[in-house]
C-alpha positions in Angstrom: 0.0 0.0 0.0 2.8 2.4 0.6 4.4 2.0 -2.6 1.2 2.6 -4.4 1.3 5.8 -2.4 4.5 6.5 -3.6 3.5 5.8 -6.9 0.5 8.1 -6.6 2.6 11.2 -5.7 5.2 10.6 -8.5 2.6 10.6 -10.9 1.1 13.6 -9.5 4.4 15.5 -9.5 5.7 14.6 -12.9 2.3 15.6 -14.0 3.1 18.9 -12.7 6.4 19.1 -14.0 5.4 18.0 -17.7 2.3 20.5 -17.6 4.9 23.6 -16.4 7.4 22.3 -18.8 4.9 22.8 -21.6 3.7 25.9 -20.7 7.7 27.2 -20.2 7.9 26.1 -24.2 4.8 27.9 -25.0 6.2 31.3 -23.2 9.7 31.4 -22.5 11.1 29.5 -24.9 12.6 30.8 -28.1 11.7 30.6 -31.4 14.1 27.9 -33.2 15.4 29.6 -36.3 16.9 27.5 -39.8 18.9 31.1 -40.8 19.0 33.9 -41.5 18.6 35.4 -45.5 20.7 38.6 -45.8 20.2 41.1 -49.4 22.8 42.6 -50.8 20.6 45.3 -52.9 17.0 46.0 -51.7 14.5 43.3 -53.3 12.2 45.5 -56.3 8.6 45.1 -55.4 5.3 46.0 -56.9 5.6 49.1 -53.9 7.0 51.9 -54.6 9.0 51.3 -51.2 9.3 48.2 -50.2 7.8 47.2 -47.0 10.7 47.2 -44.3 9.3 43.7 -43.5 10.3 42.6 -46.8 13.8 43.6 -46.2 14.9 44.5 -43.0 18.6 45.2 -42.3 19.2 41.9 -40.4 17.7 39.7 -42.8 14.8 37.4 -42.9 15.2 34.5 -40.6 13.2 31.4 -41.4 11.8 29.2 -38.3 10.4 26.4 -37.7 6.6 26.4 -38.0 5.4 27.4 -34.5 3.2 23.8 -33.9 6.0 21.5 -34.7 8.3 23.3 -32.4 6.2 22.9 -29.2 5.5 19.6 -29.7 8.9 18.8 -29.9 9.4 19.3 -25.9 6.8 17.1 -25.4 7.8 14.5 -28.5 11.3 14.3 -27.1 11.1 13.4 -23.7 8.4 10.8 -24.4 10.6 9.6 -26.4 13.4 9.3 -24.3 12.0 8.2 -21.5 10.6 5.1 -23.6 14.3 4.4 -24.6 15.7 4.2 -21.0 12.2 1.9 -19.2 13.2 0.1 -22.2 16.7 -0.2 -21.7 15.4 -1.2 -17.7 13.6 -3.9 -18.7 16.3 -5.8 -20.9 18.8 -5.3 -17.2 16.0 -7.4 -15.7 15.7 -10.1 -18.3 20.1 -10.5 -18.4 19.6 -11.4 -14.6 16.3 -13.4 -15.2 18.9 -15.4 -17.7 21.7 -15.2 -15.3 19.7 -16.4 -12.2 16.6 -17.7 -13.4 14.7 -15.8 -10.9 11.1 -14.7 -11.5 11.1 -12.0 -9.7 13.3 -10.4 -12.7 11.2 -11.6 -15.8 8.0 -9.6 -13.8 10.0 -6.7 -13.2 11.3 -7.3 -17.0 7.6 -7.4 -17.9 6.4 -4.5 -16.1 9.2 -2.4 -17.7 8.4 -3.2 -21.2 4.9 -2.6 -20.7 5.7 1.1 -18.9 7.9 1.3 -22.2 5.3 0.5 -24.6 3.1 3.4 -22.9 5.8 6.1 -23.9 6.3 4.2 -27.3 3.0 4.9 -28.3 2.8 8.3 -26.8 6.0 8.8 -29.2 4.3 7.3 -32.1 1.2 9.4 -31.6 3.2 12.8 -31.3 5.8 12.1 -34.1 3.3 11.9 -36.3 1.7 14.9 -35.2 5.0 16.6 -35.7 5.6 15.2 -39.0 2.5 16.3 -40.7 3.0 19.8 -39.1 6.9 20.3 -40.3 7.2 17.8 -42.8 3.4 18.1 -44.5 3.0 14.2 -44.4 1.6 11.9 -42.0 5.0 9.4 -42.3 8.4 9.2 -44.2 10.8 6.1 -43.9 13.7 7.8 -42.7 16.2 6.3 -40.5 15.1 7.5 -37.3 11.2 6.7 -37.5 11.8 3.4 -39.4 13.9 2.2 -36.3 11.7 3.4 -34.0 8.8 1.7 -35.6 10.9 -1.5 -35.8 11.6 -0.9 -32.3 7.8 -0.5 -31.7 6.8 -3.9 -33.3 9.4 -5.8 -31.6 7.8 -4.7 -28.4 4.6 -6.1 -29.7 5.9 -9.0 -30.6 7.3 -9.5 -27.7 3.9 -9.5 -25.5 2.7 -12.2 -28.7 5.2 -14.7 -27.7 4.6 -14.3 -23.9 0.7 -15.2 -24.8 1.9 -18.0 -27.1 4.1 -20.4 -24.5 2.7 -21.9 -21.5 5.0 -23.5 -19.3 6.1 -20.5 -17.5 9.9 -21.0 -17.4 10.6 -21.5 -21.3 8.4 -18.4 -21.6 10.3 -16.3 -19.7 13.4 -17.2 -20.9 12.5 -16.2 -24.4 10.6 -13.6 -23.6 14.4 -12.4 -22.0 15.8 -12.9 -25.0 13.3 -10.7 -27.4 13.4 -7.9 -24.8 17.4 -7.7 -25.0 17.2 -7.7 -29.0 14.3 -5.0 -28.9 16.6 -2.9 -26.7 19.1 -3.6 -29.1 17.0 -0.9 -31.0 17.0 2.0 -28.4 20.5 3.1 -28.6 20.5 2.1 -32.0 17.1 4.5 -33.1 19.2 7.5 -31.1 21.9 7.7 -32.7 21.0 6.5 -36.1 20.3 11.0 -37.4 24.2 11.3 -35.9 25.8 8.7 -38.0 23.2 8.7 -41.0 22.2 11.7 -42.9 18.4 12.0 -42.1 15.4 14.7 -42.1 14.7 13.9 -38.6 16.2 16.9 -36.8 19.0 16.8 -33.8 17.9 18.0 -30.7 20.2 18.4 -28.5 23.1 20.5 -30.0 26.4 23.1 -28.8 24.9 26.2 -28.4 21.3 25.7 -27.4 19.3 28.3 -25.5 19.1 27.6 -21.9 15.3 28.9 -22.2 15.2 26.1 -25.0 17.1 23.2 -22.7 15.3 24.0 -19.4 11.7 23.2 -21.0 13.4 19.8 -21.9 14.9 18.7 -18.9 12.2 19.5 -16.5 9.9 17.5 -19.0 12.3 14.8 -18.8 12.4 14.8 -15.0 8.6 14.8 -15.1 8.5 12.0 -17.4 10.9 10.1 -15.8 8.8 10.3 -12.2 5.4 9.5 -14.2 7.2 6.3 -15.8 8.5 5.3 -12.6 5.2 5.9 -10.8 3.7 4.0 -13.8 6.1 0.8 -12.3 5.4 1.1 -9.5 1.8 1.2 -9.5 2.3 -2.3 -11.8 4.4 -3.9 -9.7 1.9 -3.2 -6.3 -0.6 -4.9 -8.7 1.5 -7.9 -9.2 2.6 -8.7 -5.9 -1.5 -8.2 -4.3 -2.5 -10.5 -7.5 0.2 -13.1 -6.4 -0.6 -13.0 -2.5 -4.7 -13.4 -3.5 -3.5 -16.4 -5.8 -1.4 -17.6 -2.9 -4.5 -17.0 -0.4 -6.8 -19.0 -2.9 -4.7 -22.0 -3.3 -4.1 -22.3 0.8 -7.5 -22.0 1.1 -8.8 -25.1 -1.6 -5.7 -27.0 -0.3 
């Protein structure tokens, strides 16, 4: 009961955290700019002088369209907070293989479903963000076609759970899928560093603290409403085990 508490509160306050971090994108943060276009002559219009809009001395700086932009520090963290409960659960299923322990391949479980939450949060949002910068719903470009891999492997792996009874060969393999699918976290991250892609880098030199600070508070909310998420899971499991255990003492 306590750690449901727990869980409770952490949801509650990365709630709060995600919600501020939001509204710190919608008001404090800047505007993210491609460049800046400079003239060396004024442009000729149909005016007889040309709007100083239409050539100011600084240039006209293109940005990214306002929508996809505050998205983005929602999309992210989401994002990354599905790589990392996803990363958890594949720690859980080396030591289920290492000690055959089922404690681990629940806790493995629990993770991957937590992680599959934030997948589909991602999934939902990226495409959001791609009709709204991009003007289509999808493109097969390296970071979203190994995310989506990523994404059915995840799947998949809740398929095979349903599809083996005896409980010990099912865990073991289901170990083994969720290593490979985590296989696919680091992978998906880094993939727009190494390979030339649309998707755009976040995180660069140079950012605006009032563009970073929207991002890591969101990621610290995140990170408390996936842990709550767990936790919550977890308090399920062990109650649904002791009523099981209660049942069969009681026919015995």
């Amino acid at each position: 009961m306590k750690q449901l508490k727990i869980a409770v509160v952490l949801v509650l306050i990365g709630g709060v955290l995600t919600t501020v971090a939001f509204l710190m994108a919608f008001y404090t943060a800047e505007v993210q700019q491609f460049g800046t276009v400079t003239f060396d002559a004024p442009i000729e219009t149909v005016f007889p002088v040309a709007p100083d809009q239409l050539q100011p001395a600084e240039g006209i700086a293109y940005v990214r369209p306002w929508f996809s932009q505050k998205i983005f520090y929602f999309h992210v963290p989401v994002a990354e907070a599905s790589f990392l409960v996803l990363i958890i659960s594949a720690i859980f299923a080396v030591r289920f293989l290492m000690t055959k322990r089922a404690e681990y391949d629940t806790k493995s479980r629990i993770a991957m479903e937590t992680s599959l939450v934030f997948v589909v949060l991602t999934m939902i949002t990226g495409v959001l963000w791609t009709k709204a910068s991009w003007g289509v719903w999808w493109e097969w470009e390296p970071r979203l076609t190994t995310y989506f891999i990523m994404m059915l492997m995840m799947i998949a792996y809740f398929v095979l759970r349903n599809s083996i009874e005896e409980e010990e060969r099912r865990a073991t393999y289901a170990a083994v899928f969720a290593i490979l699918a985590a296989i696919n976290a680091p992978l998906s991250f880094m993939i727009t560093r190494v390979i030339p892609s649309n998707h755009p880098v976040v995180f660069q030199p140079g950012m605006a603290s009032s563009n970073l600070m929207p991002f890591i508070v969101a990621q610290i909310g995140m990170l408390m409403i996936g842990y709550g998420i767990y936790v919550s899971r977890m308090s399920e499991e062990r109650l649904r085990e002791r009523v099981e255990i209660a049942k069969e003492t009681l026919e015995g």
